[in-house]
MMTF fields as JSON, N, C-alpha, C and O atoms, coordinates in Angstrom:
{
  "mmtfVersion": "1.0.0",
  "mmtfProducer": "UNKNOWN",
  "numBonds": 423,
  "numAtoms": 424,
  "numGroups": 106,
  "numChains": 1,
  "numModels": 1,
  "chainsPerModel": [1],
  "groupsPerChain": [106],
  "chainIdList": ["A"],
  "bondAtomList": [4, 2, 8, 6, 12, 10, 16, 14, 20, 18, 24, 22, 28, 26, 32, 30, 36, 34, 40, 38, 44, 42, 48, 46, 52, 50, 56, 54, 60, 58, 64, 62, 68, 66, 72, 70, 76, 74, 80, 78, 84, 82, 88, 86, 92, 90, 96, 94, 100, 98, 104, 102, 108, 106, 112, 110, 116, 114, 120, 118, 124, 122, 128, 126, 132, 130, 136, 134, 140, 138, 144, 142, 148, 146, 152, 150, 156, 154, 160, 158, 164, 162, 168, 166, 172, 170, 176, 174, 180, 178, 184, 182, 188, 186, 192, 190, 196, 194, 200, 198, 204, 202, 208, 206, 212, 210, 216, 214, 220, 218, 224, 222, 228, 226, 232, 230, 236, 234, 240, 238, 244, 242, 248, 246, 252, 250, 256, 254, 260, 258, 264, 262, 268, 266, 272, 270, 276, 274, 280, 278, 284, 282, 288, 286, 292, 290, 296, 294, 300, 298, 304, 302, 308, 306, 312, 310, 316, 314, 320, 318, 324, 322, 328, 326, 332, 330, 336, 334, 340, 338, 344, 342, 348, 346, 352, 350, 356, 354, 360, 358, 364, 362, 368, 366, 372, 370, 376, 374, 380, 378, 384, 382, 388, 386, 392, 390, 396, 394, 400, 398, 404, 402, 408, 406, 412, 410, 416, 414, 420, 418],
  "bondOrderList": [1, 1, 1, 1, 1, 1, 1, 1, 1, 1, 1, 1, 1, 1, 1, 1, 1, 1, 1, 1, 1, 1, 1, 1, 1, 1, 1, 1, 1, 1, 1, 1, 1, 1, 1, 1, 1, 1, 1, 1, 1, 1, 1, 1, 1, 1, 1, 1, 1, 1, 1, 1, 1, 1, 1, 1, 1, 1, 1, 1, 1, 1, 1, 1, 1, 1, 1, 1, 1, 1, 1, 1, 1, 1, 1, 1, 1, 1, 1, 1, 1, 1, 1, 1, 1, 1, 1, 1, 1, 1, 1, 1, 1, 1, 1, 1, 1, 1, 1, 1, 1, 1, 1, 1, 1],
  "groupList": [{"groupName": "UNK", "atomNameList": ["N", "CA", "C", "O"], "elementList": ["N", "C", "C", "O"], "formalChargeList": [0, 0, 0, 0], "bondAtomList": [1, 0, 2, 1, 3, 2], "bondOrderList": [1, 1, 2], "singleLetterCode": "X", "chemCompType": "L-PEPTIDE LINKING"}],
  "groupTypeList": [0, 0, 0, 0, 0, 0, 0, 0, 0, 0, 0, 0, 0, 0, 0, 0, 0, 0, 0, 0, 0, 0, 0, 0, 0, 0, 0, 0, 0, 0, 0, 0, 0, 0, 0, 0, 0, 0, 0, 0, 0, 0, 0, 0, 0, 0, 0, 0, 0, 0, 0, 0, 0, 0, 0, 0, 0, 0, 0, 0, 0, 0, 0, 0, 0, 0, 0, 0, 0, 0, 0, 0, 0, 0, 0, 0, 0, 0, 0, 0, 0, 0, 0, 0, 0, 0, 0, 0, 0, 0, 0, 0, 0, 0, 0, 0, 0, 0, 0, 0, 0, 0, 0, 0, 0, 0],
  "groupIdList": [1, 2, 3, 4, 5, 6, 7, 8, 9, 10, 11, 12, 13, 14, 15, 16, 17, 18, 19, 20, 21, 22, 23, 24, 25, 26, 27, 28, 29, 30, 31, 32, 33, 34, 35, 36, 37, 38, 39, 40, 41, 42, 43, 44, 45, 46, 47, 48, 49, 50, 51, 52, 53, 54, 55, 56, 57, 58, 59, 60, 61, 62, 63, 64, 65, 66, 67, 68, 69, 70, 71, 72, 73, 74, 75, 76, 77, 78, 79, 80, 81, 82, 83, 84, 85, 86, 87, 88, 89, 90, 91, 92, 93, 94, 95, 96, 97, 98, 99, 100, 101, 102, 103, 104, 105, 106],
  "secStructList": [7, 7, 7, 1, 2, 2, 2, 2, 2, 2, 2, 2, 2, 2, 2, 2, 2, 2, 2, 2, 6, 6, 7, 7, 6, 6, 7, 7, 3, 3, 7, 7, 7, 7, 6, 6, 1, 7, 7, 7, 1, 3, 3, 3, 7, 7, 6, 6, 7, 7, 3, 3, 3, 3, 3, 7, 1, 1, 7, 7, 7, 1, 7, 7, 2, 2, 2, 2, 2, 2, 2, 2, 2, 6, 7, 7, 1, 3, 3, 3, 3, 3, 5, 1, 1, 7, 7, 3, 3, 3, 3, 3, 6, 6, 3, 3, 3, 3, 3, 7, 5, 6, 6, 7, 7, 7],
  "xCoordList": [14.11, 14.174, 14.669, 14.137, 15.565, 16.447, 15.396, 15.297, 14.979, 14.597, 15.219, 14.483, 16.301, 16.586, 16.85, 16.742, 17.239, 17.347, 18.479, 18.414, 19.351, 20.335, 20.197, 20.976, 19.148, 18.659, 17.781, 17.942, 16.752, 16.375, 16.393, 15.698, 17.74, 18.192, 18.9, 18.806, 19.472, 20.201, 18.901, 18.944, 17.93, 16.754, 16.331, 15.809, 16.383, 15.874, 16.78, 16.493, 18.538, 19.351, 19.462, 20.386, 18.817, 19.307, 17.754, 17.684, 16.655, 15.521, 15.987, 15.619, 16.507, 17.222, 17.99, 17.477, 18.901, 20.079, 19.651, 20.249, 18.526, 18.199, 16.38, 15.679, 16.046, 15.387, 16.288, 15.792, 17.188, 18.193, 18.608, 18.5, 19.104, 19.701, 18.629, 19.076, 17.634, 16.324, 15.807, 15.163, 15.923, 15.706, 15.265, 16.352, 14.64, 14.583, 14.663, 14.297, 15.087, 15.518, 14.224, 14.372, 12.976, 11.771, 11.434, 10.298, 11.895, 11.534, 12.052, 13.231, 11.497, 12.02, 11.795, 10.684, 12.533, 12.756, 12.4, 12.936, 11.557, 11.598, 11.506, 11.438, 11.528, 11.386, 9.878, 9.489, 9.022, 7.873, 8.236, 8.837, 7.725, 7.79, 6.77, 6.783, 5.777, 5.401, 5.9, 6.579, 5.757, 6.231, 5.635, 6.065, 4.746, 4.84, 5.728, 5.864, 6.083, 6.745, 6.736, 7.728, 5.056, 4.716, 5.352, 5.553, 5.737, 6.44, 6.783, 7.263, 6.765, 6.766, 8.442, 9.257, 8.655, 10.329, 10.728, 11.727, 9.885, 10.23, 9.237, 8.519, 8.978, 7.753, 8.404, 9.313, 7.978, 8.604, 7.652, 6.466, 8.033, 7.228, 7.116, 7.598, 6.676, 6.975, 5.722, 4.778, 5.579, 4.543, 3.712, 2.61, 3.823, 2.929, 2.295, 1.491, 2.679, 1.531, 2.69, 3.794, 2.608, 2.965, 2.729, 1.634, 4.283, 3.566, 4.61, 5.834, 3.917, 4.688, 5.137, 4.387, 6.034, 6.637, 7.391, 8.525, 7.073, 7.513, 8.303, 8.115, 9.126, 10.079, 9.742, 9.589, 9.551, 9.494, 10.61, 10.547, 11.571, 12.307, 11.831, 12.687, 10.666, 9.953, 8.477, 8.326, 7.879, 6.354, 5.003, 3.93, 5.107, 4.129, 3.018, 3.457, 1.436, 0.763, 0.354, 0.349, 0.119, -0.704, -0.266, 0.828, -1.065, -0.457, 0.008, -0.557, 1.838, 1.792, 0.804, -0.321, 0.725, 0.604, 0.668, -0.306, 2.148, 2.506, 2.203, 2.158, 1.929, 1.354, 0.233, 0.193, -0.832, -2.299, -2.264, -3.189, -1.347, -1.524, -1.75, -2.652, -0.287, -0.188, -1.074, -1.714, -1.443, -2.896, -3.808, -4.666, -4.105, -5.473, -5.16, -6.124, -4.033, -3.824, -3.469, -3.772, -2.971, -2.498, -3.508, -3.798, -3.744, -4.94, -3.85, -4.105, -2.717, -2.057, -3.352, -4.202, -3.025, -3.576, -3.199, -4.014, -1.456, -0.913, -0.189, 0.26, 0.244, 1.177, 1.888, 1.448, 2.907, 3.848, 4.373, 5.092, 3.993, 4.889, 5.471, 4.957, 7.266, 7.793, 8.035, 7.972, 8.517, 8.763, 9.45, 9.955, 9.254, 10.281, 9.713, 10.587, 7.917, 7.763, 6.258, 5.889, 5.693, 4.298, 3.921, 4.222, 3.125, 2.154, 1.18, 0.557, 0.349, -1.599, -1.131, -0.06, -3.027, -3.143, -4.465, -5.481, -4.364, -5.074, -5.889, -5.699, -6.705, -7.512, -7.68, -8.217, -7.366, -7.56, -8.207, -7.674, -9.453, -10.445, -10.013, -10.461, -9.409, -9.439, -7.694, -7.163, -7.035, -5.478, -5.329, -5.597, -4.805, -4.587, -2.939, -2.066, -3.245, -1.991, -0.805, -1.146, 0.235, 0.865, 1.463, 2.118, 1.637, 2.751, 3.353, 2.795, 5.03, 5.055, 7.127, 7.728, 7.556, 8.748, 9.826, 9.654, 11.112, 11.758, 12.011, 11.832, 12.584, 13.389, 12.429, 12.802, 11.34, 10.446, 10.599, 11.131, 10.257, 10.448, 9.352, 8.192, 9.784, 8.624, 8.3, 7.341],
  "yCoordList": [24.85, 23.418, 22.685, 22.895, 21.925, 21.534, 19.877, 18.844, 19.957, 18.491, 17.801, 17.517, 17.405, 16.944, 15.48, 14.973, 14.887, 13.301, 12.679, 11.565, 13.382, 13.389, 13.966, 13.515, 15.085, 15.32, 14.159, 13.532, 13.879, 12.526, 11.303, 10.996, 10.442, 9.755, 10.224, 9.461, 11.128, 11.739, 11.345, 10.809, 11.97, 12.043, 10.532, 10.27, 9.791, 8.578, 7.463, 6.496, 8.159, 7.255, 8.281, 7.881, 9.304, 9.864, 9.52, 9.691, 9.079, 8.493, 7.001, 6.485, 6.499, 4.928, 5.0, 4.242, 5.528, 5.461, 5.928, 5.36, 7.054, 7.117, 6.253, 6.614, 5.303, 4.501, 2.884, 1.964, 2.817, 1.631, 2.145, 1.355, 3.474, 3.59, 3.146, 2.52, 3.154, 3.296, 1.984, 1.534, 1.311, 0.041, -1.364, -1.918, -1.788, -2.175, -3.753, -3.942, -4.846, -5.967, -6.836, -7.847, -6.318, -7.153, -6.629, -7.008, -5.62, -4.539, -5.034, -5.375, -5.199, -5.354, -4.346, -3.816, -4.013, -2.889, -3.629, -4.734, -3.208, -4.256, -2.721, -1.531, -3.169, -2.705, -3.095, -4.143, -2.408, -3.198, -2.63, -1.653, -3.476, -3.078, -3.976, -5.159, -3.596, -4.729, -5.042, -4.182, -6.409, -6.399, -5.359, -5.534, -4.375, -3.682, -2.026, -1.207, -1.924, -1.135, -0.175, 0.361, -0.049, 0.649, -0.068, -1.274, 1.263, 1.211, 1.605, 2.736, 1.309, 2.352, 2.374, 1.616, 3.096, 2.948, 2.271, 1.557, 2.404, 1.498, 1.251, 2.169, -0.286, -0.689, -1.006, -1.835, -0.388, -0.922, -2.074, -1.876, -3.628, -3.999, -4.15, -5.163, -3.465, -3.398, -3.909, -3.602, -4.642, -5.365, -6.068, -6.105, -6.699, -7.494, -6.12, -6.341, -5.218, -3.997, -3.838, -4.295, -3.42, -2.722, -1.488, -0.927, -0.83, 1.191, 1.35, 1.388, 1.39, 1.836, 3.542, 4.406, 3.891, 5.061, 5.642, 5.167, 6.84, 6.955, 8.314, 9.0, 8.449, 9.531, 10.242, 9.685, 12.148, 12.8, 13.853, 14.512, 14.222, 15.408, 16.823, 17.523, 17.153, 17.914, 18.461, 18.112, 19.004, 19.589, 18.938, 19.213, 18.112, 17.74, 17.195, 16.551, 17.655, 17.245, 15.549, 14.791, 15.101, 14.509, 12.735, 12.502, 12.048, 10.701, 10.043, 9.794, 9.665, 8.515, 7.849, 7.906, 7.371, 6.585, 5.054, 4.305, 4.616, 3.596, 3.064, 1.903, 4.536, 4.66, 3.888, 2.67, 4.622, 4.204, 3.092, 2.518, 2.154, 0.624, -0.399, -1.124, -0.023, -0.927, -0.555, -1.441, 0.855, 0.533, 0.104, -0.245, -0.07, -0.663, -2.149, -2.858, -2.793, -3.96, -4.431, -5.619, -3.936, -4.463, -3.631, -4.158, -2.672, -2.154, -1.634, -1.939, -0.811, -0.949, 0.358, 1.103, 0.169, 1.154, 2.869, 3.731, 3.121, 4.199, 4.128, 2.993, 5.05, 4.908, 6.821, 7.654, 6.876, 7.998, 8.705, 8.115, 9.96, 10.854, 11.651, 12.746, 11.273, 12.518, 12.877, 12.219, 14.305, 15.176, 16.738, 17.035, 17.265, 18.596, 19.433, 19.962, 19.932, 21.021, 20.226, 20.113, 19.869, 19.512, 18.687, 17.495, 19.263, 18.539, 18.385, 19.316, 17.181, 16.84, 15.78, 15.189, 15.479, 14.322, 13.814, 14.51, 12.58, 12.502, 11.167, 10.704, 10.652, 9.091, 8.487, 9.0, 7.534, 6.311, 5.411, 4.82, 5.107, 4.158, 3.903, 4.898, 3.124, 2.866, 2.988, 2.514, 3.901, 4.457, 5.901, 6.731, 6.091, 7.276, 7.261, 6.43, 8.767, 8.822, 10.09, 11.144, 10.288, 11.293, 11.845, 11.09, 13.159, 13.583, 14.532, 15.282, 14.033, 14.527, 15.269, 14.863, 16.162, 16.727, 15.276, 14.25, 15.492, 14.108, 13.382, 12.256, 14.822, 14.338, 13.931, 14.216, 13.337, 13.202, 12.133, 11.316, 11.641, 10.332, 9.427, 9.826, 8.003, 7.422, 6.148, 5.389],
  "zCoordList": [-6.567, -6.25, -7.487, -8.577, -7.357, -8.213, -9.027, -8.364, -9.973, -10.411, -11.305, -12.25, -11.394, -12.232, -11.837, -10.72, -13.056, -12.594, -11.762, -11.243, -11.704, -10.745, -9.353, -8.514, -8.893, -7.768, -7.373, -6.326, -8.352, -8.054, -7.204, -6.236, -8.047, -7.187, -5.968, -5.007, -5.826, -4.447, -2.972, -1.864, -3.803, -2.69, -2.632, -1.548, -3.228, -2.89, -2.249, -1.543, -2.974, -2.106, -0.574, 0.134, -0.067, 1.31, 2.096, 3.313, 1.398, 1.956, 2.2, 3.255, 1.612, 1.484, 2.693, 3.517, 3.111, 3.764, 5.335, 6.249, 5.71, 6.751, 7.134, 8.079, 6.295, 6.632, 6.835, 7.486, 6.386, 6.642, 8.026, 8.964, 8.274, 9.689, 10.404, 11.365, 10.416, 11.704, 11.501, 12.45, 10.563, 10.447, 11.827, 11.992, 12.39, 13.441, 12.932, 11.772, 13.658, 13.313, 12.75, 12.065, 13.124, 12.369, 11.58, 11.294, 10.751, 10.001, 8.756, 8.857, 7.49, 6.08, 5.045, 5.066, 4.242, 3.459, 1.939, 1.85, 0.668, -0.146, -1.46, -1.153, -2.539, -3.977, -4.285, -3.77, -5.029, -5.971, -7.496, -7.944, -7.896, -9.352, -10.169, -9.826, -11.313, -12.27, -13.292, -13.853, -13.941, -15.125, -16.304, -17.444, -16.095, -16.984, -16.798, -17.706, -15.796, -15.432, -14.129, -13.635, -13.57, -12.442, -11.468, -11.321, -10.593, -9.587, -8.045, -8.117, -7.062, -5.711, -5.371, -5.895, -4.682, -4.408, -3.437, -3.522, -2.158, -1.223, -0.465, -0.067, -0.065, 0.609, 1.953, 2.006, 3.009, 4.405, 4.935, 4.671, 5.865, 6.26, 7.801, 8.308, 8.376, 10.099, 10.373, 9.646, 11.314, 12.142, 11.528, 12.075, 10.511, 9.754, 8.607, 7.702, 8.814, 7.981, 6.687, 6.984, 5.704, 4.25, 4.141, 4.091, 4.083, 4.279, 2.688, 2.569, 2.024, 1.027, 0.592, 1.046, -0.053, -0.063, -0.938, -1.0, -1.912, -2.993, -2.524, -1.519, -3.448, -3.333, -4.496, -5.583, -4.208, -5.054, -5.051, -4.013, -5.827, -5.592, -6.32, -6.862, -6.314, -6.511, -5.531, -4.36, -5.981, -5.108, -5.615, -5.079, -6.614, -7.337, -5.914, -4.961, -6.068, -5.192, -5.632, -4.662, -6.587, -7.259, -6.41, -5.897, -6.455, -6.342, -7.494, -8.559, -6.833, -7.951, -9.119, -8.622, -10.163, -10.879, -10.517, -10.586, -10.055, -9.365, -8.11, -7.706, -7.377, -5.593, -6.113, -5.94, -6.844, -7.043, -7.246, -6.672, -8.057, -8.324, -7.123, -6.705, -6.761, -5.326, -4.612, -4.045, -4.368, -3.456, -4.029, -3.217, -5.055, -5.294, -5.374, -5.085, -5.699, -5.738, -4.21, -4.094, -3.1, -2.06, -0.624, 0.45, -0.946, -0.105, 1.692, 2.857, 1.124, 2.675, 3.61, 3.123, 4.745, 5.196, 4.995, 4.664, 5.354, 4.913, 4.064, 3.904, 3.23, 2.323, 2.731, 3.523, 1.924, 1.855, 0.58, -0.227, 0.436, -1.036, -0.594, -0.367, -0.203, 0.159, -0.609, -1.648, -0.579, -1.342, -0.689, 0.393, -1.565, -1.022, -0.057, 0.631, 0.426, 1.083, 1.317, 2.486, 0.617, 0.881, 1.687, 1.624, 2.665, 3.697, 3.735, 4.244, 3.263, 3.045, 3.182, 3.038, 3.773, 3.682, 2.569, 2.542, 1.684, 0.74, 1.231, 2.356, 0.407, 0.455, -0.504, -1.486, -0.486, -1.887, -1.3, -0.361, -1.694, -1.076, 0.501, 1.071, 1.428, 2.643, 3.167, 4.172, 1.929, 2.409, 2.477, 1.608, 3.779, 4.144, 3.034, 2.784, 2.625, 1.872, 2.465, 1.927, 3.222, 3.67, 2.961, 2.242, 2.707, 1.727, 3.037, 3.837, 2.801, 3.95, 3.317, 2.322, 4.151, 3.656, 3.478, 4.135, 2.291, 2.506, 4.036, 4.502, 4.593, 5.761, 7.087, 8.225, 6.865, 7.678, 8.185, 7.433, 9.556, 10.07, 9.635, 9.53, 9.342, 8.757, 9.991, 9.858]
}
């Protein structure tokens, strides 16, 4: 499995590009970031809910750093770590967390 920083972005612009296709017209796609630097990659907002979603191009089980913020600061119900092969499901106080393969439907 290839990690480098150029596989990287590949995986986050081909998570980008088939969540824009599926995109539904009440549906908003957003960035988070803090001013100190933590970060999620993409927060979807469908139905009034916040599913945020980080891209991994690797197997790492662990949650984000950045995942953990926004949930503890925004409290969504689910959140998402795709990634290359791994399937669990984890808990952060009252968020179900999916880690689920990239090409997974979200």
């Amino acid at each position: 499995i290839p990690q480098t920083l150029e596989f990287g972005k590949l995986a986050e612009n081909f998570v980008a590009i088939e969540i824009a296709k599926n995109l539904k017209e009440s549906e908003t796609l957003y960035f988070w970031r803090t001013p100190s630097g933590q970060e999620v990659d993409f927060v979807l907002k469908r139905e009034g809910e916040i599913i945020p979603i980080e891209i991994k191009s690797g197997n790492e089980p662990t949650v984000p750093y950045g995942l953990k913020s926004f949930i503890h600061k925004y409290s969504p119900k689910i959140a998402y770590v795709l990634n290359w092969t791994i399937i669990k499901d984890k808990k952060i106080n009252n968020t179900k967390i999916l880690f689920r393969p990239l090409w997974w439907k979200i």
